[in-house]
N, C-alpha and C positions, 0 to 999 in steps of 0.2 A: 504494500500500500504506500510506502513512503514513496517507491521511485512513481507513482500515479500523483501524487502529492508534487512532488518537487515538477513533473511535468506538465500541470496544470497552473498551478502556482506561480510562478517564475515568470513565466508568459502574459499574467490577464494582473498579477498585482497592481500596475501602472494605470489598466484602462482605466478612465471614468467611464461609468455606465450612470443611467438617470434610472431612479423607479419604478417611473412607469414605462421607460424601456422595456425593464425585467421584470416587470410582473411583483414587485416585491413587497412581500406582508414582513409585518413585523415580527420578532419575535416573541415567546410569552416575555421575557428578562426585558425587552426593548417598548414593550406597550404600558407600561406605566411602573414608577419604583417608589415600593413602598420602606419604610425602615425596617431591614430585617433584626431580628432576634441575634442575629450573630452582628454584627454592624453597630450593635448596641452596645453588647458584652465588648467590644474593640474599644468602646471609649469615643466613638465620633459617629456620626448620623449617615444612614448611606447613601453614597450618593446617585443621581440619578441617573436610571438606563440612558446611555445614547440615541439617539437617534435615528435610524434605518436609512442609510443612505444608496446602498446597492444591495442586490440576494441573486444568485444565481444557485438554480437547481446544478449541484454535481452528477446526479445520477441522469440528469437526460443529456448530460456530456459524457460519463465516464459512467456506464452499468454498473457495474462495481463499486459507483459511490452512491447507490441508490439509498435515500435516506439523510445525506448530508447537503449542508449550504454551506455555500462561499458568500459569505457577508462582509460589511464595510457600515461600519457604524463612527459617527459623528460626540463626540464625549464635551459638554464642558460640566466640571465639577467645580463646583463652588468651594471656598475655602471654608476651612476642619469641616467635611465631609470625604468618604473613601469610601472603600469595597473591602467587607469582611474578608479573614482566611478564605480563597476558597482553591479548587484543583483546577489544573489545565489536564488529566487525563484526556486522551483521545482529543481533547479540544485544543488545536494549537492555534496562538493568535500572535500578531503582530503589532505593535503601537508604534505612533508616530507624534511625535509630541511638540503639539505649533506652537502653543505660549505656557505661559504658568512653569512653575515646578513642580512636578509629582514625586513622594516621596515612595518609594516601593519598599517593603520587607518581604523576604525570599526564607521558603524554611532555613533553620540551619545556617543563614549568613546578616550580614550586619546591614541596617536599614541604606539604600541610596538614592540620591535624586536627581531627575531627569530632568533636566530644559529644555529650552526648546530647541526643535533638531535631532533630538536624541532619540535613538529607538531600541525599545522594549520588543526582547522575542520571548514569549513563553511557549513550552512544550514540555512532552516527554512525560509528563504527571506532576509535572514538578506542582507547589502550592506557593503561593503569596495573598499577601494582601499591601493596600494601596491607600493613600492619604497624601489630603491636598494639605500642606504644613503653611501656606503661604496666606497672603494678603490679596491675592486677585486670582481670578478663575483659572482652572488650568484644562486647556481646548487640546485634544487629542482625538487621531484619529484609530479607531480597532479594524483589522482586518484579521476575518478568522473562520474559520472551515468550525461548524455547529451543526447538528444534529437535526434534523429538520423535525419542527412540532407533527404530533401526528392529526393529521386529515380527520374530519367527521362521517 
């Protein structure tokens, strides 16, 4: 699955696509963000899902990835708010981070922070959580292969 991954990937990360080009619903995480329960326990309020800016079905390009999306989600979080612990299993993403500082903790290593320009690759299962430590909003962009919600 990786080398399907890195040959899709590589190729379409650059395009801009529009929404209604592709068809694109939001995700559950991306339609409204409530404070979770772990978000809380963290010490800071969570911050809000992105915004849906592209989705592409994978399985009507690649059979094999039937069940997954290639997204592009639009982030700004406001300052002391962040994203509880949580896992990147199976879910890898990519950040890109246009203004603000994000401050990221990674299991197992010591907290660090991103400006702008700087990009975030999460994968592999690894876990972190995320916090805006600053004074003005911090606008990033996620691009990331996710699970497609299931159909009624």
């Amino acid at each position: 699955m990786r080398s399907i991954l890195s040959a899709c990937l590589l190729p379409v990360v650059c395009v801009a696509m529009s929404p209604s080009a592709q068809g694109a619903t939001a995700s559950p995480a991306a339609q409204g963000a409530a404070t979770s329960p772990a978000a809380q326990s963290a010490g800071w309020p969570d911050a809000a899902a992105g915004d849906l800016t592209a989705s592409v079905d994978l399985g009507a390009e690649f059979p094999q990835m039937k069940g997954f999306l290639f997204t592009q989600h639009l982030f700004t979080v406001a300052p002391g708010t962040g994203r509880a612990l949580h896992s990147h299993k199976d879910l890898p993403e990519i950040v890109r981070i246009l203004s603000g500082t994000l401050t990221q903790n990674r299991a197992g290593e010591p907290p660090r922070d991103y400006g702008p320009g700087s990009t975030i690759v999460t994968s592999g299962g690894v876990s972190h959580e995320w916090v805006n430590r600053g004074k003005e909003p911090v606008v990033f962009i996620s691009t990331a292969i996710r699970r497609a919600p299931p159909r009624p």
